[in-house]
C-alpha positions in Angstrom: -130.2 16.1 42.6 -129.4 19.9 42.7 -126.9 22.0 40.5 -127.0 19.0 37.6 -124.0 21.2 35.6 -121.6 20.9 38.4 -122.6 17.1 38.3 -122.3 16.5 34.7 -118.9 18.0 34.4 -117.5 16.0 37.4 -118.8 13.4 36.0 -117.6 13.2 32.7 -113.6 14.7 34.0 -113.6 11.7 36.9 -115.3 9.0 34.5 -112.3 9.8 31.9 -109.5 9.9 35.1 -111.0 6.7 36.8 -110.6 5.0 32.9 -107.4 6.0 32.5 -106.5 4.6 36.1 -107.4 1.3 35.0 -105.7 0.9 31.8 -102.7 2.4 33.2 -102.3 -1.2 34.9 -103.6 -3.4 32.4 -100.4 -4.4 31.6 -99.9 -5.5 35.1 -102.9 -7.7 35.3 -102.4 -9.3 32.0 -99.0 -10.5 33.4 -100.7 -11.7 36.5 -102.8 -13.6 34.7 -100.0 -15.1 32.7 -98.3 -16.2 35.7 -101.1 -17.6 37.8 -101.9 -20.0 34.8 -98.8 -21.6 35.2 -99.3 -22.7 38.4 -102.2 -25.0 38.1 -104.0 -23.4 40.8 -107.3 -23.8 39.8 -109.4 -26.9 38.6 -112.8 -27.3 37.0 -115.6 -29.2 39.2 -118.0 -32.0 38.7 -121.2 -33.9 40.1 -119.9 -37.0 39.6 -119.6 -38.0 43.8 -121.9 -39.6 45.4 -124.0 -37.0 47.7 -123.6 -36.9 51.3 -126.5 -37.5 53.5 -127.4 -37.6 56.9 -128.4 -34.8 59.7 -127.0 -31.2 59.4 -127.0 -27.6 60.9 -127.1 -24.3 59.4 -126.5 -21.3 61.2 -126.7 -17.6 60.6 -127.3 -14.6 62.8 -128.7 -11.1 62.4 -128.2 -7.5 64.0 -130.3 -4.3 64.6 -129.0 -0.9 65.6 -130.7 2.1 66.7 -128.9 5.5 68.2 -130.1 7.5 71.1 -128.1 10.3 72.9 -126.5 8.6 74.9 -126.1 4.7 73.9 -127.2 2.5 71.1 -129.7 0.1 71.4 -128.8 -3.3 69.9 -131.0 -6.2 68.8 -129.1 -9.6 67.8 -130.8 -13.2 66.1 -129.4 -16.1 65.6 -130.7 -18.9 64.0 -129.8 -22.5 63.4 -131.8 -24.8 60.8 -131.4 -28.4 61.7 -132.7 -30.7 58.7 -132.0 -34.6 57.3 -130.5 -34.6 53.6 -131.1 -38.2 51.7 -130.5 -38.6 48.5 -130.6 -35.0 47.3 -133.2 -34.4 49.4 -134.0 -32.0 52.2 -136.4 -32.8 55.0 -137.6 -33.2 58.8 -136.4 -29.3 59.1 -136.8 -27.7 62.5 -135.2 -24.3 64.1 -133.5 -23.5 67.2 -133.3 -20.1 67.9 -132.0 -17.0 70.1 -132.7 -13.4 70.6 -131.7 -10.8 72.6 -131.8 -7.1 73.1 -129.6 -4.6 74.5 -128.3 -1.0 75.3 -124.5 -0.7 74.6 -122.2 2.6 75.8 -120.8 4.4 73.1 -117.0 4.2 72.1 -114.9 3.7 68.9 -115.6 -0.1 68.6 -118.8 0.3 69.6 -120.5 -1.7 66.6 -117.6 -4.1 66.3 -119.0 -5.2 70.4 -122.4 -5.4 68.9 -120.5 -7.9 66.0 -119.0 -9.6 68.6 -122.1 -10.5 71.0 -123.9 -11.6 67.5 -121.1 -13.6 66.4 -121.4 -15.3 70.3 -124.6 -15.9 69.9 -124.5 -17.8 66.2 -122.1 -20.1 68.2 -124.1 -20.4 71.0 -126.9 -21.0 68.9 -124.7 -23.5 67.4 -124.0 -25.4 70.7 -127.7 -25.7 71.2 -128.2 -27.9 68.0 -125.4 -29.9 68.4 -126.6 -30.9 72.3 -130.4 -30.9 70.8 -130.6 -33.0 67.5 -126.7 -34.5 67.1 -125.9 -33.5 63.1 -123.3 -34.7 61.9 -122.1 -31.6 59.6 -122.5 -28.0 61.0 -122.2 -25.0 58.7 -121.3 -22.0 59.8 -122.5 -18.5 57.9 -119.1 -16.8 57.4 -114.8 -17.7 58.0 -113.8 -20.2 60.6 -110.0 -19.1 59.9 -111.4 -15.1 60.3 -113.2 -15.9 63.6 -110.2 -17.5 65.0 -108.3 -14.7 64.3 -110.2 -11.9 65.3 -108.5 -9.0 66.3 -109.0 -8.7 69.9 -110.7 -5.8 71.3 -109.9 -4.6 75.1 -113.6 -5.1 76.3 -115.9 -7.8 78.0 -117.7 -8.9 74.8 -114.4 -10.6 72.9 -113.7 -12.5 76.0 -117.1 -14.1 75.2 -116.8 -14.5 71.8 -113.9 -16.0 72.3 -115.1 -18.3 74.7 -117.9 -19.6 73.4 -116.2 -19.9 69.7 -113.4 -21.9 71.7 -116.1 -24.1 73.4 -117.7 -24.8 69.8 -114.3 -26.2 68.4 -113.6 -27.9 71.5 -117.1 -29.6 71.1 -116.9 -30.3 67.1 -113.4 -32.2 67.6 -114.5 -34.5 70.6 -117.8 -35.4 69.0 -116.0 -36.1 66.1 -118.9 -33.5 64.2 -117.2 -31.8 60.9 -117.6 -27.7 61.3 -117.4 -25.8 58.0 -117.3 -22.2 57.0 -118.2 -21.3 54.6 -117.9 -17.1 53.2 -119.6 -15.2 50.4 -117.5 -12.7 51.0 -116.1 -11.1 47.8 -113.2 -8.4 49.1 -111.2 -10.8 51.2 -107.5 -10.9 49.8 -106.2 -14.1 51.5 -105.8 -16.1 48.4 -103.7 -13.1 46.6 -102.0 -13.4 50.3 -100.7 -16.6 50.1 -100.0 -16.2 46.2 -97.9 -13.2 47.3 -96.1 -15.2 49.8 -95.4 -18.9 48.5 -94.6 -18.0 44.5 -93.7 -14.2 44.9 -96.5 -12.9 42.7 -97.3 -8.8 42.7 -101.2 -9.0 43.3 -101.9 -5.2 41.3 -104.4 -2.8 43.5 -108.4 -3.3 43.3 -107.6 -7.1 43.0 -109.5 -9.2 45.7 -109.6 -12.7 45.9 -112.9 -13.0 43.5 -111.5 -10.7 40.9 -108.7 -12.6 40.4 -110.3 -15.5 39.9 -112.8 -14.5 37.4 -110.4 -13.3 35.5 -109.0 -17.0 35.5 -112.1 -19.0 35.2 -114.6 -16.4 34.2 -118.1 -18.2 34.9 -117.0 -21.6 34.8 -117.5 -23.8 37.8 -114.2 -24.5 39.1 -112.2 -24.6 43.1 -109.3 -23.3 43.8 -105.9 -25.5 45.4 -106.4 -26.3 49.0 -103.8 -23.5 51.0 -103.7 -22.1 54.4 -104.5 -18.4 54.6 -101.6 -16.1 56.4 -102.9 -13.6 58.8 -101.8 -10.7 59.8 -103.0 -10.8 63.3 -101.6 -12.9 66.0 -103.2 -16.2 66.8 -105.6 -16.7 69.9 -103.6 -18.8 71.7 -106.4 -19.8 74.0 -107.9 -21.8 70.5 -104.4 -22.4 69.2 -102.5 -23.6 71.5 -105.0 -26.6 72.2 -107.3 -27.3 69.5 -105.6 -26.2 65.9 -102.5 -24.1 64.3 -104.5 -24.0 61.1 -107.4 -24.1 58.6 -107.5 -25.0 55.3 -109.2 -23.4 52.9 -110.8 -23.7 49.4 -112.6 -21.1 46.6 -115.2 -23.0 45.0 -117.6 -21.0 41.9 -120.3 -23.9 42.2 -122.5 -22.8 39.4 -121.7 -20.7 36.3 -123.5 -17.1 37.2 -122.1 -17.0 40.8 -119.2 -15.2 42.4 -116.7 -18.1 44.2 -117.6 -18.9 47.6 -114.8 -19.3 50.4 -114.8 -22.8 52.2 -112.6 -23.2 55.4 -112.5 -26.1 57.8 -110.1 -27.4 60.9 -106.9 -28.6 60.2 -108.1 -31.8 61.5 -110.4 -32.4 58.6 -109.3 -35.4 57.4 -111.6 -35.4 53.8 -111.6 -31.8 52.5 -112.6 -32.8 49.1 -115.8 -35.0 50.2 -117.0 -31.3 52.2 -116.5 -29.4 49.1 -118.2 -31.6 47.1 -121.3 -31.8 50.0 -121.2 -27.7 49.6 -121.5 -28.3 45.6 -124.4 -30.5 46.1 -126.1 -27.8 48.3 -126.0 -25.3 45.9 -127.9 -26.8 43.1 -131.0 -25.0 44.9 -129.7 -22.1 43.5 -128.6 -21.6 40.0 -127.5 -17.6 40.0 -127.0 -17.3 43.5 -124.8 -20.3 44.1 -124.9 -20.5 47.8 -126.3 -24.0 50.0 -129.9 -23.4 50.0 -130.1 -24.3 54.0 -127.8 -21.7 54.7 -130.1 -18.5 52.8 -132.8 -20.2 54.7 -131.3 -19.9 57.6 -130.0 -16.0 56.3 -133.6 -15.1 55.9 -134.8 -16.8 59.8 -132.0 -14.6 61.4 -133.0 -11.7 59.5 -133.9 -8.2 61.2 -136.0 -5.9 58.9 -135.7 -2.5 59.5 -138.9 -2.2 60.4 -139.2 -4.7 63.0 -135.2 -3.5 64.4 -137.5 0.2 64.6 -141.0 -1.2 66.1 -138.8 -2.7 68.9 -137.1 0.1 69.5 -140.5 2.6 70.3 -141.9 -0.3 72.4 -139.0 0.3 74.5 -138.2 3.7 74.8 -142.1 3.8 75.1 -142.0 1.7 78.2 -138.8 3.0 79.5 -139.9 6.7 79.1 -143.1 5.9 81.4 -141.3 4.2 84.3 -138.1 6.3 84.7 -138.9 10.0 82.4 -135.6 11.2 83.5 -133.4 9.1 81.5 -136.3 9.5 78.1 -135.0 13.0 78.6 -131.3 12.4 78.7 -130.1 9.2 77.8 -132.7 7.6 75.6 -133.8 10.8 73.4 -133.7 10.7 70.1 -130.6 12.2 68.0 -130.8 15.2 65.8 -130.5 12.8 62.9 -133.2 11.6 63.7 -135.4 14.7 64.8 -134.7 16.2 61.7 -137.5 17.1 59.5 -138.8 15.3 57.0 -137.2 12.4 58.4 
């Protein structure tokens, strides 16, 4: 790092300013916090249920990019791992798997279309174990609530998405098969959301979901009140209007060094607590982490390296370049990123 004055004096005048910022609301927070309390919205957990058991599905999917001139070359995995759990025990795994690999045209939602045919496949993926091994439970890697309510995008891969995530509820409610969500994601704000809304509460600014309730519970294991988030997208009516209006949703901080994880199911989920509870039980695998071990297995499955997103990509500009030359030189060369040197 060049010119290390300039540095050190921007550093220490916007490490003072970026302190005072966040005193200036301490007030606020403490307040907040005051507040909250009152409600009861939060509860400490136990073990004390007896474990679920039988078959189950755990899916996750995976996505490589790679620019040339004129397009970007995609490279999508998804992975679901289908395994027997008795007694606190996990066996009899086995994976069903897809890949697939792409160009896409450039435009402003161009990676949000590569998000979309992923997402389409984790559910098509999905589909596959359900039809091929009959679990009872399947987990989903991320929000059911957030995929229902995805804001459309005027192009050919949402209709698909759509589609094929309709199919999979459609599927789940007439086999009777319970679907869970379940998130790690730490920025979402639909907890402060529905705070906001139902008791009035002023959520201050840089407070997500997860910040608020670690200051709350701090690294106690605890869940949060069952609510319903409120969007602020439309609903798909095509998933609405015939399968569900609503999904429930709980935070759950299932070991004492992890941040809460985000549990959603369909509203016509008729034992919430016994699913939280399974999710509890999943997590023992993984004391800091706190996250179902089945579900970083299948993470790690759908997984593209760099390396092997990059390998894939030469092989195919390689092959591409020796049977049509003309688009190498046009639409498949490299970008000046990535001709610069030292690169």
């Amino acid at each position: 790092m060049g010119h290390y004055s300039i540095w050190l004096k921007q550093y220490n005048s916007c490490r003072d300013r970026i302190l005072d910022e966040l005193k200036s609301y301490s007030q606020e927070v403490d307040a907040l916090k005051e507040s909250i309390k009152e409600k009861n919205l939060i509860f400490g957990v136990d073990d004390l249920g007896k474990p679920t058991d039988g078959l189950m599905s755990f899916v996750d999917g995976g996505e490589g990019l790679q620019e040339v001139l004129g397009a970007t070359l995609y490279i999508i995995k998804a992975s679901a791992l289908v395994l027997k759990k008795t007694d606190e025990k996990l066996g009899s795994e086995r994976f069903v798997r897809e890949v697939d690999m792409g160009l896409i045209d450039y435009d402003e939602h161009t990676k949000e279309r590569v998000e979309l045919l992923r997402a389409a496949m984790e559910f098509e993926t999905a589909l596959r174990s359900l039809e091929e091994h009959k679990p009872s439970h399947l987990f989903i890697d991320g929000s059911l609530y957030v995929c229902s309510r995805k804001r459309p995008i005027e192009c050919c891969e949402y209709s698909i998405y759509r589609k094929k995530f309709t199919r999979l509820l459609k599927k789940c409610k007439k086999e009777n098969i319970r679907i869970v969500g379940v998130s790690e994601d730490s920025k979402s704000r639909l907890f402060s959301n529905y705070l906001s809304m139902k008791y009035e509460i002023k959520i201050p600014r840089f407070m997500t979901d997860s910040s608020i309730l670690r200051m709350l519970s701090g690294n106690n294991r605890y869940q949060t009140i069952e609510f319903t988030p409120c969007s602020r997208f439309d609903e798909d009516s095509s998933i609405n209007s015939s399968l569900i209006s609503s999904f429930p949703t709980v935070y759950l901080q299932p070991t004492q060094l992890s941040n809460p994880l985000r549990i959603d199911v369909p509203g016509w989920e008729n034992n919430f607590p016994e699913i939280v509870s399974l999710v509890l039980d999943l997590c023992k695998g993984s004391r800091s982490y706190g996250y179902p071990l089945p579900m970083y297995l299948a993470h790690l499955d759908a997984k593209i390296e760099r390396k092997q997103a990059q390998w894939s990509t030469k092989q195919l500009l390689h092959h591409l370049s020796r049977k049509e030359p003309t688009l190498m030189d046009s639409i498949l060369c490299r970008t000046r990123r990535d001709s610069r040197p030292m690169n």
